[in-house]
N, C-alpha and C positions, 0 to 999 in steps of 0.2 A: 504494500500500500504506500500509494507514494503521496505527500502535499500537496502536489501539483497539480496535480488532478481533482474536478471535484469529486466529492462525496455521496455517496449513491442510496447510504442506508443509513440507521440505525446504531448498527454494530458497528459499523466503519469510525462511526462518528466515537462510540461506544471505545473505542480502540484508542483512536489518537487524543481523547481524554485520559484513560488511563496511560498514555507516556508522558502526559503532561501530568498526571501525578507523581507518576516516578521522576522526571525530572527534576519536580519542586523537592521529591525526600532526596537527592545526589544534593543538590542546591540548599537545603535547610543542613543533610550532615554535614558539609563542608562547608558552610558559615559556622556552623556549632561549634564542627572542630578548630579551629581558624581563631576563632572568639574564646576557648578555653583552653587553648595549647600552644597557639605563635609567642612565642618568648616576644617581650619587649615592644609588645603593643601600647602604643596610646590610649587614651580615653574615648575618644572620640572613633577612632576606628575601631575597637573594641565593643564600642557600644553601634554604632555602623551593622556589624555584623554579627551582632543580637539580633536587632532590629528585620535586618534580610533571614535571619532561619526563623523568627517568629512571621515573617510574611508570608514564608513558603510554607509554612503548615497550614497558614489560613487559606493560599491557593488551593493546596492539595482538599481542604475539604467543602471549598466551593465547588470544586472540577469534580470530587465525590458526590456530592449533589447531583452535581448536574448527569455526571452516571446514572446515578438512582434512578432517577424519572425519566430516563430511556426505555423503550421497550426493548431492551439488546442484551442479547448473554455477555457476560465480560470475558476477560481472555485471564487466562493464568500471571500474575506479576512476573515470574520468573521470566515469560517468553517476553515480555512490554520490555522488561531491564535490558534485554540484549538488543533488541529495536533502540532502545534512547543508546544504550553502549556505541552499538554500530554507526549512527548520525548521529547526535548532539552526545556524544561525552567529550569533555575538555581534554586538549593533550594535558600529560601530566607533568611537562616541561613550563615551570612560569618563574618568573623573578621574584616571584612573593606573593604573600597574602591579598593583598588590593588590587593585583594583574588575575588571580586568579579568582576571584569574585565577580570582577570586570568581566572574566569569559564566563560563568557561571551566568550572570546578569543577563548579558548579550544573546547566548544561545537560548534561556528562555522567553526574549523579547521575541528573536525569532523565530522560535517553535510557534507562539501566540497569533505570532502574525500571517506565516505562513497557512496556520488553522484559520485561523478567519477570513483569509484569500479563497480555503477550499469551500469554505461551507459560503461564502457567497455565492462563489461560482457555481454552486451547486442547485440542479433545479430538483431534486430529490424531499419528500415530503418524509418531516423526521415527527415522530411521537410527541413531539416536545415546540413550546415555542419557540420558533429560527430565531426571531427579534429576541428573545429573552436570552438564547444561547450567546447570542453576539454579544451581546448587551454586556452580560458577564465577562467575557472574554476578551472583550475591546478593556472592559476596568482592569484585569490581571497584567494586561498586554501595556497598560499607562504605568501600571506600579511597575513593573519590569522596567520600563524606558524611566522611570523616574530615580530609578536604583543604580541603572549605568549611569544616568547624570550624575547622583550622587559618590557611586565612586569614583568618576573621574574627576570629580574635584577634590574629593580627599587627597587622589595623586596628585594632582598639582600643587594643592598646599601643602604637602610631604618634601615635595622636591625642595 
């Protein structure tokens, strides 16, 4: 199943939700971790990325929701983990805590966006309000692009 494409059902939709949850847990552990284990952090970034792994758990139970009240069987997490593995997981090569955030950030502005590209495009009749679907995911899709603004200016004031 690729982005690019629209979306034809249910379960498709059903799908690319659940990699947007696993997404948001890879992106809440590694702010978690980040925020309780990067030696010689500041206040401010410290508290930065608190604030992003408590955002990503509040995604993942919006995007639960929005599963819910699908009429679509879900797919196994184990097989969704290898889907986000295979296209959005971050190299593991970064200069630091705030670079890697930054890619965290960015990959799920673009998972967001690209999902909302498909299911426009999409002339497919889903169980679920289309408007309400977007609705939601145009907001998760803002807090994302608000997140890479925000740590690119941590980096800058770092420098």
């Amino acid at each position: 199943m690729s982005l690019g494409s629209p979306l034809q059902s249910d379960h498709q939709l059903a799908r690319l939700l659940q990699i947007g949850i696993v997404l948001e847990e890879v992106v809440e552990a590694r702010a978690a971790k980040h925020a309780r284990e990067a030696p010689g952090l500041d206040d401010d970034i410290r508290s930065f990325l608190e604030e992003a792994a408590e955002e990503s758990a509040e995604h993942r139970e919006r995007l639960d929701a929005l599963v819910d009240s699908l009429d679509a069987e879900t797919i196994p997490f184990d097989e969704i983990q290898t889907l986000v593995e295979a296209q959005y997981e971050a190299d593991d090569e970064f200069d630091g805590v705030l670079y890697d955030q930054l890619c965290n950030e960015e990959t799920a502005y673009k998972f967001y966006d690209d999902l909302i590209d498909a299911i426009e495009s999409s002339s497919a009749e889903f169980s679920v309000d289309r408007e309400s679907v977007l609705a939601e995911l145009r907001a998760i899709r803002d807090e994302e692009e608000a997140g890479v603004e925000e740590v690119t200016q941590l980096m800058e004031e770092t420098r």
